[in-house]
N, C-alpha and C positions, 0 to 999 in steps of 0.2 A: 578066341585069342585077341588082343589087345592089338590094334595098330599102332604103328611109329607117330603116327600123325593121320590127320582126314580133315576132310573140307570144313570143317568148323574152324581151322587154325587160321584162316580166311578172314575171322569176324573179331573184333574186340573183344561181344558179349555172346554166349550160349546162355539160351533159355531151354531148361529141362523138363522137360511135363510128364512123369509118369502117368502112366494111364492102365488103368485096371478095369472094365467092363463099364465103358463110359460111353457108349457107342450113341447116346442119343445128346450128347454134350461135343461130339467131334468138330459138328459143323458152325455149332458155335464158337468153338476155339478157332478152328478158320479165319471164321471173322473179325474177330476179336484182334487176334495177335497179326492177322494180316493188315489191319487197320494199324495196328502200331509199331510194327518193323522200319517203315521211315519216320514213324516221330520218333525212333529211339536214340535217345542223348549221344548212344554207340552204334558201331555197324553192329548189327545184329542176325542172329540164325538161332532157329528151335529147332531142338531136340526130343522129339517125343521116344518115349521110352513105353513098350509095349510091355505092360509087365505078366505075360501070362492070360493075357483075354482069351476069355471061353463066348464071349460076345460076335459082332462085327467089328468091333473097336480095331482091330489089327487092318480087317481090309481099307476101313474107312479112312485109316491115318497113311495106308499105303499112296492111295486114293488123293489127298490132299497132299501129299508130300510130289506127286507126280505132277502137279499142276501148280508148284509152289518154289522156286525156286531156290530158297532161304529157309526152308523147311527139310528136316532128317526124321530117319528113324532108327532104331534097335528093337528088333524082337526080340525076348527073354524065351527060352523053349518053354520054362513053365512059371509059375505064378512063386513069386519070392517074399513079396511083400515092397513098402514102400522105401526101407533101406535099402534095399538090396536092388532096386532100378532106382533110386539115386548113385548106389556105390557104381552102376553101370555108367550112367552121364556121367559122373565124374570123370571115368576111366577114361573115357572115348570123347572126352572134351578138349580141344586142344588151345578155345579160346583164352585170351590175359585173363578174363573174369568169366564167372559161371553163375547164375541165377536158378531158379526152382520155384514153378507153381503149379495148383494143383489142376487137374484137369475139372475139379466139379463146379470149378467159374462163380465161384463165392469170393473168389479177390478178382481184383482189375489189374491184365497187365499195366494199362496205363500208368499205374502208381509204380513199375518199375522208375523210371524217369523220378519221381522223389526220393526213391535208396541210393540210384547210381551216383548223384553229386559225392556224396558224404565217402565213396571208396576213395579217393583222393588222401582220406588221412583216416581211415580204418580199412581193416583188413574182411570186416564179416559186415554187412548192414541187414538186421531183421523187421519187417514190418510187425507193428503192435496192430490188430483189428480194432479199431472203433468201433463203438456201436455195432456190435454184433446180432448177428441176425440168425444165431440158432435160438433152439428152446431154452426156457428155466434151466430144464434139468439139464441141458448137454452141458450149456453157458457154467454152472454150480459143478459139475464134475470137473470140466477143463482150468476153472478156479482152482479146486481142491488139487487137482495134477498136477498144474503150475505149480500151487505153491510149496511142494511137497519138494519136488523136484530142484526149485529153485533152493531151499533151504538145504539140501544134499548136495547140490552142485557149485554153490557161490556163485550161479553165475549173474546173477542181476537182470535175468531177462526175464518179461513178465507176461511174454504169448509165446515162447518157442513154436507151440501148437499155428502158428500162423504159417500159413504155406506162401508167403511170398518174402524171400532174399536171395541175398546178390554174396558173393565174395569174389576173392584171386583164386584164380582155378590153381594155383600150386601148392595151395593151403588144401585145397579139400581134398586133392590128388590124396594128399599126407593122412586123410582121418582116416584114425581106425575102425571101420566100420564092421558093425553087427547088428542084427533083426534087434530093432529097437531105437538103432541108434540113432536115428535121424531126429528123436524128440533131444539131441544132446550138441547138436551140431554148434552152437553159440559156446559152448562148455566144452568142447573138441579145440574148437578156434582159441581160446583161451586157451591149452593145455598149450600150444602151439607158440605161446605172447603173442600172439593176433589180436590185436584191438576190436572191440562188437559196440556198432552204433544200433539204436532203437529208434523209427519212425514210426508214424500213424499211418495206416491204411486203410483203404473204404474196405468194408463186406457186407454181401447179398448173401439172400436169402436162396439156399439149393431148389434149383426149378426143376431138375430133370438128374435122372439116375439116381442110387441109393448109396446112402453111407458106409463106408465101410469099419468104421469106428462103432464103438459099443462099451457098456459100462467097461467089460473084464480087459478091453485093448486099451480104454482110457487109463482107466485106475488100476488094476490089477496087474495089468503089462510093466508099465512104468514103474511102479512100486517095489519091482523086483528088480528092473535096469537099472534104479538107481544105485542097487547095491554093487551092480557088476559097474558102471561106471567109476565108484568108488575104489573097487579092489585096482581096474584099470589107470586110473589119475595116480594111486602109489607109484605104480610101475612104469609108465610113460616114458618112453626114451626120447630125449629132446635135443639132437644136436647140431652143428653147423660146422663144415668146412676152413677150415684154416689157408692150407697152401695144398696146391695137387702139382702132378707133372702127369696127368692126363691130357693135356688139351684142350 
C-alpha cells in the first residue's frame, strides 16, 4: 500500500534504479552514485527498486542502503518487469522531480547534471546515447525499434531505449502504466502537454551481469505496445481543475 509521503519528499531529486539480478553491479552503483549525490545540481536521494531478484541483489542493496544515508529501497515480492518497478518509484517518490537509470552502468549518473538544467522550461528531459557501445546487431535492432515506434507515436524522440531521464514527479505520478510502457514514457509526457527536451549522453560498454533484453523484448514486444499505445492515446482523459471548495 502506497504512503502519504516518506523520506524522499526530503530531497528535490529522486533517482530510481530498478534493479533485477544485478548483484555483481551493486557495488558499483555505490560508488558511482555515492560519488555524485553532492555534485548533484539538487539535494538528491536513490531509489533502488528490487524488482523480484532471485540473485543477492536484494541483500546487497539492503547492505548499501544501511551504510548510506541518502540511499532507499522497495522490494517487489516478485519479478514484474521494468514497468512495473518504475510504476513503483514513481508511487513512492515524493520528490518535485524523479530521474531513472538503469542498474547495468552503461550510462553515467554524472550526466544527470546535464538533463537537470533544461527541467526549468520542459517537463520530461531524455538522454540520446552517443556512441554507443553495444553490438552491430543489438545497436540495428534498437534502430529498427526506435524507428517503428517513433513513427506510431509522433513523438520525436530518437533513444527512448536510453535509461537516463529526469522529469516532475507529478507528471509521472499521472502515466498510465503497463508491462511495456516504459519504452513510451516521452509519448505518455506529451499525452499530458508536458514538454520533452533530448540531450546527449556518454555510454559504456556492459562489464558485469547480463541483459535482460533480446530480439522478441526489443522488436516483437514493442511492435505490439505500439498498437495498445495507439488504442490508449484515442482515449486518454486529460483534465485540469477549475475552482474547488476542498481546501
Amino acid at each position: 500500500m502506497q504512503t502519504p509521503n516518506n523520506r524522499t519528499g526530503q530531497y528535490t531529486f529522486t533517482i530510481i534504479v530498478p534493479v533485477y539480478n544485478e548483484e555483481d553491479n551493486i557495488a558499483r552503483l555505490e560508488e558511482k552514485l555515492g560519488n555524485f549525490l553532492p555534485q548533484s545540481l539538487y539535494k538528491t536521494c536513490v531509489l533502488f527498486v528490487n524488482d523480484g531478484s532471485n540473485d543477492d541483489s536484494g541483500n546487497r542493496i539492503h547492505e548499501i542502503c544501511e551504510r548510506n544515508p541518502d540511499f532507499f529501497y522497495i522490494d517487489l515480492k516478485k519479478n514484474g518487469g521494468l514497468s512495473a518497478a518504475l510504476k513503483a518509484g514513481f508511487d513512492y517518490c515524493f520528490s518535485e522531480y524523479v530521474g531513472y537509470m538503469d542498474a547495468d552502468m552503461q550510462t553515467d549518473a554524472d550526466d544527470f547534471n546535464l538533463l537537470i538544467p533544461h527541467l526549468a522550461h520542459f517537463e520530461f528531459v531524455t538522454g540520446i546515447r552517443a556512441n554507443r557501445k553495444d553490438s552491430f546487431f543489438k545497436n540495428l535492432q534498437s534502430k529498427i525499434a526506435n524507428g517503428y515506434r517513433r513513427m506510431m507515436t509522433g513523438d520525436g524522440v530518437s533513444d527512448t531505449g536510453c535509461p537516463l531521464k529526469v522529469m516532475r514527479t507529478d507528471y509521472a505520478k499521472r502515466f498510465p502504466m503497463f508491462k511495456g510502457m516504459h519504452r513510451f514514457l516521452p509519448a505518455l509526457m506529451l499525452l499530458q502537454n508536458g514538454k520533452v527536451q533530448q540531450i546527449p549522453v556518454r555510454h559504456y560498454p556492459r562489464i558485469a551481469g547480463k541483459s535482460k533484453y533480446h530480439l522478441w523484448n526489443r522488436l516483437t514486444g514493442p511492435f505490439i505496445d505500439c498498437f495498445a499505445y495507439r488504442w490508449m492515446k484515442k482515449r486518454y482523459i486529460n483534465y485540469q481543475i477549475g475552482d474547488s471548495n476542498l481546501g
